[in-house]
Biopython code that builds the backbone (N, CA, C, O; Angstrom):
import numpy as np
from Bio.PDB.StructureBuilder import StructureBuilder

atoms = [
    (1, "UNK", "N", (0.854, -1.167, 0.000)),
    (1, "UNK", "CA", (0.000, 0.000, 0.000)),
    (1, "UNK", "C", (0.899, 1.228, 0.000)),
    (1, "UNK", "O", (1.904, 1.285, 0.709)),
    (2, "UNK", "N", (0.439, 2.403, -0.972)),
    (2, "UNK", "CA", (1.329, 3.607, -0.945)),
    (2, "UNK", "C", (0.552, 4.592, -1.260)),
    (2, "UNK", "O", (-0.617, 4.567, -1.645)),
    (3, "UNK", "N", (1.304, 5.525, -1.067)),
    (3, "UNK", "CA", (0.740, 6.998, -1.069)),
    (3, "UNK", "C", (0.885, 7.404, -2.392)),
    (3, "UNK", "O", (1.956, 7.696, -2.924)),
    (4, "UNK", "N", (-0.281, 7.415, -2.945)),
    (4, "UNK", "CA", (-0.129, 8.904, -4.432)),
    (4, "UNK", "C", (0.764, 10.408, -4.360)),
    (4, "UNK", "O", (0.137, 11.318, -3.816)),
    (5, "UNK", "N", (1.695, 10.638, -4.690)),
    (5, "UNK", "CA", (2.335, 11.596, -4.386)),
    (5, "UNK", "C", (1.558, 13.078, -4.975)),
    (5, "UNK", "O", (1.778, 14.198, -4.512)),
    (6, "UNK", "N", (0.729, 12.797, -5.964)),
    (6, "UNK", "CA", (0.107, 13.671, -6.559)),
    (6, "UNK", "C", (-1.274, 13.992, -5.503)),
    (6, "UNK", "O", (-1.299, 15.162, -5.121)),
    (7, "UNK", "N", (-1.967, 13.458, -5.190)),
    (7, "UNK", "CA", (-2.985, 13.318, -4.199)),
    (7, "UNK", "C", (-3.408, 12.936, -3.368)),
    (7, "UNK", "O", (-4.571, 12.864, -2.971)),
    (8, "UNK", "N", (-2.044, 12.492, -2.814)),
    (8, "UNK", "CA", (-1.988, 12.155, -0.960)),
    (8, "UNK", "C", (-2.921, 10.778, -0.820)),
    (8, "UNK", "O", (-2.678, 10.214, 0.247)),
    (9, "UNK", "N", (-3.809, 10.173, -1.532)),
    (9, "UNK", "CA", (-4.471, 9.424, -1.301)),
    (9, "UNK", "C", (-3.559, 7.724, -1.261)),
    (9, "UNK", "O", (-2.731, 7.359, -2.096)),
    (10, "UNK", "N", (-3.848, 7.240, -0.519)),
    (10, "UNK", "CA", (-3.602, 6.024, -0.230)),
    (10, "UNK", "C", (-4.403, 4.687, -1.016)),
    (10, "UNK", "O", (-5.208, 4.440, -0.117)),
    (11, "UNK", "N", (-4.697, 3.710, -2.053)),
    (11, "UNK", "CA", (-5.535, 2.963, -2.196)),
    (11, "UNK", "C", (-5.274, 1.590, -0.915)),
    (11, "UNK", "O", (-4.152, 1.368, -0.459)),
    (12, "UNK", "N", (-6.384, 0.878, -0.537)),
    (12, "UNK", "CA", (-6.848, -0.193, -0.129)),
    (12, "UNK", "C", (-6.304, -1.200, -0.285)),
    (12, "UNK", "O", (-6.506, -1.605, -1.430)),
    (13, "UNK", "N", (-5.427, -2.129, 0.535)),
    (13, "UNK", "CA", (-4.921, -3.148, 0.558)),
    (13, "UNK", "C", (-5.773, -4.149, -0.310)),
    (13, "UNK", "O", (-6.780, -3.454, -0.172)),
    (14, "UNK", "N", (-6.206, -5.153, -1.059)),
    (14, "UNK", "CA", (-6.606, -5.913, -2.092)),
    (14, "UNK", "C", (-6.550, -6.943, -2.390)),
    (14, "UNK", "O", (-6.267, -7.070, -3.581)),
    (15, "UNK", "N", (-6.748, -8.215, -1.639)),
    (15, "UNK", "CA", (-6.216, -9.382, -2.327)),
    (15, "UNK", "C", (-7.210, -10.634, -2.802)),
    (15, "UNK", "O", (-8.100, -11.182, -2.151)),
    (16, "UNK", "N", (-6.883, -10.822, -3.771)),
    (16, "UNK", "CA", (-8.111, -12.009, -4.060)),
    (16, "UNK", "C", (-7.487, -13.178, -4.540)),
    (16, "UNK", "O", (-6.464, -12.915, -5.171)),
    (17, "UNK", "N", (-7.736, -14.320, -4.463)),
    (17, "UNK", "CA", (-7.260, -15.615, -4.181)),
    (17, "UNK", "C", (-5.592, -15.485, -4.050)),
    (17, "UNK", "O", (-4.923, -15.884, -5.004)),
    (18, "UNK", "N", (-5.030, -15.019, -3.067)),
    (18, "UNK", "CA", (-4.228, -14.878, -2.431)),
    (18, "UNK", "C", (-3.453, -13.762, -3.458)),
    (18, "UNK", "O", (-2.283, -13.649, -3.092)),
    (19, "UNK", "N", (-3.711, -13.037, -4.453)),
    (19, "UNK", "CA", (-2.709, -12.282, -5.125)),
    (19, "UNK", "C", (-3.120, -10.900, -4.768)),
    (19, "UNK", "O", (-4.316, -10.628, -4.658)),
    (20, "UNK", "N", (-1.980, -9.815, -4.540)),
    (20, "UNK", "CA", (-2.207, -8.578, -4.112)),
    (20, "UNK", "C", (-2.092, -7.425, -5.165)),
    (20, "UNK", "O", (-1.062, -6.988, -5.678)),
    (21, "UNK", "N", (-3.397, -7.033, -5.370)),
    (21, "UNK", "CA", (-3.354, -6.079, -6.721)),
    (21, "UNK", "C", (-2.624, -4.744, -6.174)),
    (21, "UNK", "O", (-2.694, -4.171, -5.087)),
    (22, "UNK", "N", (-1.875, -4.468, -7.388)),
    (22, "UNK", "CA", (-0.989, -2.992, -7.457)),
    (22, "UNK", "C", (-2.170, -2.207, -7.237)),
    (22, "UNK", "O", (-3.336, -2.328, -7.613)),
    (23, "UNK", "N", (-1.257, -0.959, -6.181)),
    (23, "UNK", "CA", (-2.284, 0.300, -6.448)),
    (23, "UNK", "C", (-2.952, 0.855, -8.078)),
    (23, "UNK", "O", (-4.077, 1.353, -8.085)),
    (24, "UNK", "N", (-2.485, 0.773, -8.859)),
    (24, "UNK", "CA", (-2.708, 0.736, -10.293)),
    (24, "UNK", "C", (-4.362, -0.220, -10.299)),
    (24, "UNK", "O", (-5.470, 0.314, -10.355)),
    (25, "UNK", "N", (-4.160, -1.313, -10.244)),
    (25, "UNK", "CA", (-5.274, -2.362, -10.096)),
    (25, "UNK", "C", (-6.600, -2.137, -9.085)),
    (25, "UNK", "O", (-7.787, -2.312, -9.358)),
    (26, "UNK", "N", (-5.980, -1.679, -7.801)),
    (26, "UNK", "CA", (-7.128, -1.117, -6.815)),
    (26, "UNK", "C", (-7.627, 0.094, -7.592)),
    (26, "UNK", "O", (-8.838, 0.293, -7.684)),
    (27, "UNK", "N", (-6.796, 0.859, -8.120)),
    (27, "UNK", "CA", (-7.600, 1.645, -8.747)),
    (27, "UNK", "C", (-8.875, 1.840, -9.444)),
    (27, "UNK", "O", (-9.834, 2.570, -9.192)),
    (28, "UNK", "N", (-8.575, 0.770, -10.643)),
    (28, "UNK", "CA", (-9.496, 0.615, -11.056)),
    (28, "UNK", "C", (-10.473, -0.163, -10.892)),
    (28, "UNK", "O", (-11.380, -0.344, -11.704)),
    (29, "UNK", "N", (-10.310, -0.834, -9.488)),
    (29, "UNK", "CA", (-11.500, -1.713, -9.080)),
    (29, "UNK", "C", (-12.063, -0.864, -8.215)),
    (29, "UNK", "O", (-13.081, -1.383, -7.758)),
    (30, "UNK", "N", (-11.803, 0.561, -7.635)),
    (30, "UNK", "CA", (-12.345, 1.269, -6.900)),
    (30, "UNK", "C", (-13.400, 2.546, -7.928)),
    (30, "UNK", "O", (-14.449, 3.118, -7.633)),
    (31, "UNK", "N", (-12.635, 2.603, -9.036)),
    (31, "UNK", "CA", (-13.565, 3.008, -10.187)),
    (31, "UNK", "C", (-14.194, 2.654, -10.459)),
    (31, "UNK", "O", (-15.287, 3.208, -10.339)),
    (32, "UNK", "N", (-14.060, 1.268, -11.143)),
    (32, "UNK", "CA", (-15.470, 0.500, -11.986)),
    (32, "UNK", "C", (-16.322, 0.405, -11.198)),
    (32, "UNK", "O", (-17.403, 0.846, -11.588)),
    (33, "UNK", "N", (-16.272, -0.498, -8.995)),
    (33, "UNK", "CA", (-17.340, -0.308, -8.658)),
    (33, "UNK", "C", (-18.100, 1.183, -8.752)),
    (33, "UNK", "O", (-19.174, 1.431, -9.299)),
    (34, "UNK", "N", (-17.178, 2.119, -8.027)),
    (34, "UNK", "CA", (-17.911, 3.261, -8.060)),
    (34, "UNK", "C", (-19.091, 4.120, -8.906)),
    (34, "UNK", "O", (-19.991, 4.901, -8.595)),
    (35, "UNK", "N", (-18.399, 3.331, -10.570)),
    (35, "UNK", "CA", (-19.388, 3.740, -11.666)),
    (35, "UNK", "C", (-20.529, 2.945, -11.647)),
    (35, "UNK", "O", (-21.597, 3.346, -12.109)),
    (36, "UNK", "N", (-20.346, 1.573, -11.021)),
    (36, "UNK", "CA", (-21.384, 0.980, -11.632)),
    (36, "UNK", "C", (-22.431, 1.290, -9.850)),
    (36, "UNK", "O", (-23.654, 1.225, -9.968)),
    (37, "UNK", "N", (-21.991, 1.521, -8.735)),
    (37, "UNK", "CA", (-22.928, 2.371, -8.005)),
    (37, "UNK", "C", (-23.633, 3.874, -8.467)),
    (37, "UNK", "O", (-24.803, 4.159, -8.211)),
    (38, "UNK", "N", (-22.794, 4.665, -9.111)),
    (38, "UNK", "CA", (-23.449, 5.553, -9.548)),
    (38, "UNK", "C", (-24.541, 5.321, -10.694)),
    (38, "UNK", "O", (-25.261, 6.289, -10.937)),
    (39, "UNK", "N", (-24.680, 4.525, -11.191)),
    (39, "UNK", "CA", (-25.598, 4.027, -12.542)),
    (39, "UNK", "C", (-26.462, 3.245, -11.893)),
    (39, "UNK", "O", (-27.381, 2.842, -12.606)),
    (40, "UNK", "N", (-26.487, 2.766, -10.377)),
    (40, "UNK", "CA", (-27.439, 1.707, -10.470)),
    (40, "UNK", "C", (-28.394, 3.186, -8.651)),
    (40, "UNK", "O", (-28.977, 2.880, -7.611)),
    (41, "UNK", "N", (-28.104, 4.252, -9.116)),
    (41, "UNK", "CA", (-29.025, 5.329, -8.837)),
    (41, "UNK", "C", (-29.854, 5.817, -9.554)),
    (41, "UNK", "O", (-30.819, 6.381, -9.038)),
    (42, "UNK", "N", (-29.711, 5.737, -11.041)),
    (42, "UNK", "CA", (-30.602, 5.411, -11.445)),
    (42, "UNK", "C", (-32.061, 4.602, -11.439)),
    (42, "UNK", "O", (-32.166, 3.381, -11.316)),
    (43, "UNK", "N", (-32.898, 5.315, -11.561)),
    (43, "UNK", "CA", (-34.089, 4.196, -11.054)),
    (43, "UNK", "C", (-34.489, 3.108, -12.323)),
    (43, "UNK", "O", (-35.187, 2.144, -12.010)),
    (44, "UNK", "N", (-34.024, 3.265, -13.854)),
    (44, "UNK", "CA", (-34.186, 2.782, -15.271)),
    (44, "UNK", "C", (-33.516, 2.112, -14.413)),
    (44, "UNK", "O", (-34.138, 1.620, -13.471)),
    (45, "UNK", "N", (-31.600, 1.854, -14.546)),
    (45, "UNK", "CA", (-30.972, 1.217, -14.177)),
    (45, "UNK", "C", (-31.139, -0.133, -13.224)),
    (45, "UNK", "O", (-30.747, -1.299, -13.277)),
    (46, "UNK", "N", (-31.743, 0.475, -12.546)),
    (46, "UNK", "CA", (-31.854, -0.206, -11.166)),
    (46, "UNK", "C", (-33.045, -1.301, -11.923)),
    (46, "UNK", "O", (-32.844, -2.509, -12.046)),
    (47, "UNK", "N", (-34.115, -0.694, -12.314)),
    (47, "UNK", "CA", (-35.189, -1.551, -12.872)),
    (47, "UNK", "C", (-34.878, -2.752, -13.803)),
    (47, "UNK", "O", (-35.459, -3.836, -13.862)),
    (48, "UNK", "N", (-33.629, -2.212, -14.642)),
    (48, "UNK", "CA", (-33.452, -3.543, -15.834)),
    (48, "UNK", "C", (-32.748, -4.662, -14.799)),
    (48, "UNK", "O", (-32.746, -5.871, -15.035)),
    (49, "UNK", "N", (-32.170, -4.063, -13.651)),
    (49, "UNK", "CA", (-31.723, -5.690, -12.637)),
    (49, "UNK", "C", (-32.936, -6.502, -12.239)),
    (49, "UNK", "O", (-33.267, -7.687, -12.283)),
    (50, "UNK", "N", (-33.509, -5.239, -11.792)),
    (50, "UNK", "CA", (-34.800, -6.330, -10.976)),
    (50, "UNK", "C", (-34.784, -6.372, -9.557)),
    (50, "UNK", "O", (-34.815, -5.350, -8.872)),
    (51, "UNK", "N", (-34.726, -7.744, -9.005)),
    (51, "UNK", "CA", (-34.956, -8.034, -7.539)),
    (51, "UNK", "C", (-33.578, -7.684, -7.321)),
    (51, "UNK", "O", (-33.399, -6.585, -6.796)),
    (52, "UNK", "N", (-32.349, -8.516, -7.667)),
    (52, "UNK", "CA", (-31.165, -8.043, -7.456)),
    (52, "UNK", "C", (-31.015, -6.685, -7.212)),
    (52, "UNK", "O", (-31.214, -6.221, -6.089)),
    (53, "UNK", "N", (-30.686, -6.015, -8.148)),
    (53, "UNK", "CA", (-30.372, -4.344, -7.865)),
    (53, "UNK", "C", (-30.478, -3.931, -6.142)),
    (53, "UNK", "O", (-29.634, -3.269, -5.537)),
    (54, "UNK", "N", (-31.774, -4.525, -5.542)),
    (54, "UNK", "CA", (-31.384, -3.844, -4.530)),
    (54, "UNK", "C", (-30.085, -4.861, -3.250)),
    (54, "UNK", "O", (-29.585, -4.496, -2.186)),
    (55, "UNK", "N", (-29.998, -5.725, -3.766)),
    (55, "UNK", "CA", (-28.868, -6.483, -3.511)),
    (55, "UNK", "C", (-27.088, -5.843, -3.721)),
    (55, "UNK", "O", (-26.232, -5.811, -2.837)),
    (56, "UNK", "N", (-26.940, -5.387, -5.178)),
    (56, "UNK", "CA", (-26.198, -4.887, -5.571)),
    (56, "UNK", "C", (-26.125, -3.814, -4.928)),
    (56, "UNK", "O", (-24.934, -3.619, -4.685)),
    (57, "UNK", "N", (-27.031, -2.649, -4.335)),
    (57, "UNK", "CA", (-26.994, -1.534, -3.759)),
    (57, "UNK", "C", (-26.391, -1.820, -2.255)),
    (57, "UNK", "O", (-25.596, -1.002, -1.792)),
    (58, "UNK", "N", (-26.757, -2.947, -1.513)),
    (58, "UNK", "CA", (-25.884, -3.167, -0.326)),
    (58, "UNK", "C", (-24.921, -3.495, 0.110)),
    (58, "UNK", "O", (-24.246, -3.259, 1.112)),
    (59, "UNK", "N", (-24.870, -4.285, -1.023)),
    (59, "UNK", "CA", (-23.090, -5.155, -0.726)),
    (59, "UNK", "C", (-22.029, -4.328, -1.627)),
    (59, "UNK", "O", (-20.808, -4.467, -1.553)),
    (60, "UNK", "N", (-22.648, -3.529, -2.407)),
    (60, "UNK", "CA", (-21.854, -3.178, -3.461)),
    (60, "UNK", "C", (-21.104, -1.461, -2.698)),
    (60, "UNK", "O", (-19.936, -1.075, -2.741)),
    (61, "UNK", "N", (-22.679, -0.581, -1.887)),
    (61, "UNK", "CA", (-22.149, 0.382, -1.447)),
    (61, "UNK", "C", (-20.684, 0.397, -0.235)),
    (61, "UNK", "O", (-19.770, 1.203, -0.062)),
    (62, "UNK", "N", (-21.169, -1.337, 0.631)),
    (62, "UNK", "CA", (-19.648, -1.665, 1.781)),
    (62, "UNK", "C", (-18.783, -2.135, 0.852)),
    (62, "UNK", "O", (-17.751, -2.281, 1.506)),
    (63, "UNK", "N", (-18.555, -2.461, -0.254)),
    (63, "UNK", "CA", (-17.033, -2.951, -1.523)),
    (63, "UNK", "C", (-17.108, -1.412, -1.362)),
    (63, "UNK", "O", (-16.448, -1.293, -0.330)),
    (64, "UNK", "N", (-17.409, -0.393, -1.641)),
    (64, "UNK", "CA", (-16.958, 1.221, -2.378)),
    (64, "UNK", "C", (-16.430, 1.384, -1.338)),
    (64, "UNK", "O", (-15.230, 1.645, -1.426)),
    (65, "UNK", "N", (-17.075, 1.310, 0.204)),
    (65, "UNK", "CA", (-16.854, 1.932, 1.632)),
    (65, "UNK", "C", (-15.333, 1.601, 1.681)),
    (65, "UNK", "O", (-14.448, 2.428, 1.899)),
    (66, "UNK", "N", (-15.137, 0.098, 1.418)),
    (66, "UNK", "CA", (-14.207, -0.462, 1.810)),
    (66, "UNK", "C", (-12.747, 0.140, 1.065)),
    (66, "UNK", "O", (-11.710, 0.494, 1.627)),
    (67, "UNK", "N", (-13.068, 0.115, -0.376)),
    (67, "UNK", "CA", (-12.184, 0.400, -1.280)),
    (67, "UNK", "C", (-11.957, 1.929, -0.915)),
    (67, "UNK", "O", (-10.768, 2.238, -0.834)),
    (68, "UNK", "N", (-12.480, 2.507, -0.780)),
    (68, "UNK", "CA", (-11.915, 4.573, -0.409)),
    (68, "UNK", "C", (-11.742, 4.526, 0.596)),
    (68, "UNK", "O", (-10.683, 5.122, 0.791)),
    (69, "UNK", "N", (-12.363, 3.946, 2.032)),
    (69, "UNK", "CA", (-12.046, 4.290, 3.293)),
    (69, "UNK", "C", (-11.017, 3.061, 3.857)),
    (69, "UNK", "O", (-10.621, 3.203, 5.014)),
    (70, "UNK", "N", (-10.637, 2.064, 3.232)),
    (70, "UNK", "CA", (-9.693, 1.087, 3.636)),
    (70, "UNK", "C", (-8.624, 1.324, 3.352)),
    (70, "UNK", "O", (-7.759, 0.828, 4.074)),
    (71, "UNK", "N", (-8.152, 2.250, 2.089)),
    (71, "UNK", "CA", (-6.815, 2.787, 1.786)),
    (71, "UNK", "C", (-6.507, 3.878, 2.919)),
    (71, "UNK", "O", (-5.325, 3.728, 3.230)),
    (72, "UNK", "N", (-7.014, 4.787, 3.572)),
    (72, "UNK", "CA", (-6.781, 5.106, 4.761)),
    (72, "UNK", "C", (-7.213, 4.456, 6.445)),
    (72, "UNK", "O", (-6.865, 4.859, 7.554)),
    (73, "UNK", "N", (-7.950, 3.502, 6.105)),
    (73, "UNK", "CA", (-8.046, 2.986, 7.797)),
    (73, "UNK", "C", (-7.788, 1.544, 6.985)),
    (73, "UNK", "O", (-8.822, 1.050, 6.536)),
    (74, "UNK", "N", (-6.453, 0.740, 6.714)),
    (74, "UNK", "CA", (-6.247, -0.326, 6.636)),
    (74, "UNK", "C", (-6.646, -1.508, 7.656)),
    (74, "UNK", "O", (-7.078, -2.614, 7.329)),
    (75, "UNK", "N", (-6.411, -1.043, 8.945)),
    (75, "UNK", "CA", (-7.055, -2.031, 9.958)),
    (75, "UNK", "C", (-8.587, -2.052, 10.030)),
    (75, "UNK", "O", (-9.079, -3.161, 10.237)),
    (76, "UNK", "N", (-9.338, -1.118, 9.909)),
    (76, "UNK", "CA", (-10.986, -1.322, 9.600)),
    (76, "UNK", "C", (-10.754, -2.357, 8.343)),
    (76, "UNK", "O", (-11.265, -3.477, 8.369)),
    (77, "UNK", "N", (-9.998, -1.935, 7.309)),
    (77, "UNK", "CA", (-10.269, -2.840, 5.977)),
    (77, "UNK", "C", (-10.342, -4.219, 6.040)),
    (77, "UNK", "O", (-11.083, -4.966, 5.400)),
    (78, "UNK", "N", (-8.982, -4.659, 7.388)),
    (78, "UNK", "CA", (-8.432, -5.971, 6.968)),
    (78, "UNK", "C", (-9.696, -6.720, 8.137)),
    (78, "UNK", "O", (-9.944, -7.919, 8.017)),
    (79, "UNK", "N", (-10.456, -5.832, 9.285)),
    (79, "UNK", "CA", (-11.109, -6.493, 10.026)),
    (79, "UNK", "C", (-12.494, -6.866, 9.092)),
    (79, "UNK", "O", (-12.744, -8.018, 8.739)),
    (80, "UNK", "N", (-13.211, -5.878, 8.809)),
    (80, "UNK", "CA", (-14.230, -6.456, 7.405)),
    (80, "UNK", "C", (-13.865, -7.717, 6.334)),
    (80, "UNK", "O", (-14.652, -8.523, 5.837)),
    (81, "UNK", "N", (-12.635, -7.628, 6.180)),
    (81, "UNK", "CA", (-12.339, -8.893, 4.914)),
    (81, "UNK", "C", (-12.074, -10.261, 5.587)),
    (81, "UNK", "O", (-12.378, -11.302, 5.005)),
    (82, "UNK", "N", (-11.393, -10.256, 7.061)),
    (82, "UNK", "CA", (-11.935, -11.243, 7.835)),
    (82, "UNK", "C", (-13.323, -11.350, 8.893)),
    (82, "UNK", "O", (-13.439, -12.305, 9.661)),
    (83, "UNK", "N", (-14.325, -10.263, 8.822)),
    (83, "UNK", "CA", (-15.314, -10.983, 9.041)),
    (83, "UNK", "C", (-16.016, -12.208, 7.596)),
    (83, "UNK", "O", (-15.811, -12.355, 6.391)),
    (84, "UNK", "N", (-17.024, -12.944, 8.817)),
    (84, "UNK", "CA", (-17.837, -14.397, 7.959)),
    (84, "UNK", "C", (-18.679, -13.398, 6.947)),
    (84, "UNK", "O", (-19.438, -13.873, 6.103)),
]
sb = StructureBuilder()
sb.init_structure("model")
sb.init_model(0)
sb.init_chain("A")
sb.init_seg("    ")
for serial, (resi, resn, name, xyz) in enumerate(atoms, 1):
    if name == "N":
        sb.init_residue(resn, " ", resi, " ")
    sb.init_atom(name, np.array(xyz, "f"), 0.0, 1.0, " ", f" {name:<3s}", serial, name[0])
structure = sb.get_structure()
């Protein structure tokens, strides 16, 4: 985990089946969710999911929480990724 020198921001520690994505990589997994939360505010959006969507709206808004606020509180991050 490192600091953006350009914008002080830190990304989110990251790992999925044991491999640890570059800040480069968190990046853009902190983007794509983010876009695809902003699109599923949409109420069209939201409608072409269906029952899901509002599924996607809960689990999807704690992945965003996690991804922006885990690059600065790493220990909140790593306690969420080991809860069940």
């Amino acid at each position: 985990m490192s600091t953006n020198r350009d914008s002080g921001f830190t990304e989110a520690l990251v790992t999925i089946d044991g491999a640890v994505l570059s800040d480069a990589e968190v990046c853009t997994l902190r983007v794509a969710v983010s876009s695809f939360m902003m699109k599923l505010q949409d109420p069209k959006q939201a409608a072409q999911l269906g029952s899901i969507a509002a599924g996607y709206l809960a689990h999807g808004s704690k992945v965003e929480e996690m991804l922006v606020d885990g690059g600065s509180r790493p220990d909140r991050l790593q306690r969420s990724m080991q809860a069940p």
